[in-house]
C-alpha positions as CSV (number, residue, x, y, z in Angstrom):
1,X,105.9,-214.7,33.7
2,X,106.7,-217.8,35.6
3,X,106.5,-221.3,34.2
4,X,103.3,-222.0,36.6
5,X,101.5,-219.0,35.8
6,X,102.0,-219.8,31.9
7,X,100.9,-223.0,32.9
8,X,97.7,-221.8,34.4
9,X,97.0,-219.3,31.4
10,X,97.3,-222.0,28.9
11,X,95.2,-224.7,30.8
12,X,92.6,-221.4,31.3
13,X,92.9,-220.8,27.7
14,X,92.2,-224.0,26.5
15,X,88.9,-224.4,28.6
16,X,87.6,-220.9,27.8
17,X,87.9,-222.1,24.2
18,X,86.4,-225.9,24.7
19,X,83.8,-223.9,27.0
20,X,82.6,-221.6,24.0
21,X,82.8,-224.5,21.3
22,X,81.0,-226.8,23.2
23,X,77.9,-224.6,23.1
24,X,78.6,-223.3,27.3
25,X,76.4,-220.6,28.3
26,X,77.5,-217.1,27.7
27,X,77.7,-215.9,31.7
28,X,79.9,-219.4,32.0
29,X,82.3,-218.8,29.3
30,X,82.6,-214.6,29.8
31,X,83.4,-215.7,33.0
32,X,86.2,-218.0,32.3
33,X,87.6,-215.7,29.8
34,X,87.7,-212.8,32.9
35,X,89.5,-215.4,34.7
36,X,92.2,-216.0,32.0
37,X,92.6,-212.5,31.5
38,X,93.3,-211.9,35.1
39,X,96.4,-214.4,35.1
40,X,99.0,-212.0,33.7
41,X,97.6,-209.5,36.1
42,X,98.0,-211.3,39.0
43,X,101.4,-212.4,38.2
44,X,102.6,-208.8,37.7
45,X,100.9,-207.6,41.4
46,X,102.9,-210.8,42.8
47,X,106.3,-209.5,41.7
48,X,108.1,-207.8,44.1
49,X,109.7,-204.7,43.2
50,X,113.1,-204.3,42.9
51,X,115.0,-203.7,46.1
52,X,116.3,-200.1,46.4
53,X,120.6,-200.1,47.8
54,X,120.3,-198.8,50.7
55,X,121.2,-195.4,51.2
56,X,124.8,-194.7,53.4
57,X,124.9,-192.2,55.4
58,X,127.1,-188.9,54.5
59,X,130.6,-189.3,55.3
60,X,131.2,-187.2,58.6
61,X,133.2,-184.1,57.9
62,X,135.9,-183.6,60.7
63,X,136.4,-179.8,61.5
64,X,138.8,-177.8,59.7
């Protein structure tokens, strides 16, 4: 995960926790949580997928 993204989970984290401890509303910190759970999602769909080689053509056979 990169060093923004932990970044953004922590700070996310931290105010789904103040959120529930200062007596928030339940919608309001559910919702937070959904958000902070959706960080390490995000940052896996953002990845790009290793890049395949390319493939090389067969080496041309010259007639025997």
């Amino acid at each position: 995960m990169s060093t923004a993204n932990r970044t953004k989970l922590a700070v996310f984290a931290l105010l789904t926790v103040g959120a529930a401890s200062a007596g928030t509303a339940l919608p309001a910190v559910l919702a937070l949580a959904a958000v902070t759970a959706l960080i390490p999602v995000a940052d896996a769909l953002d990845r790009k997928a290793a890049a395949r080689p390319a493939r090389r053509p067969a080496p041309e056979r010259e007639p025997v």
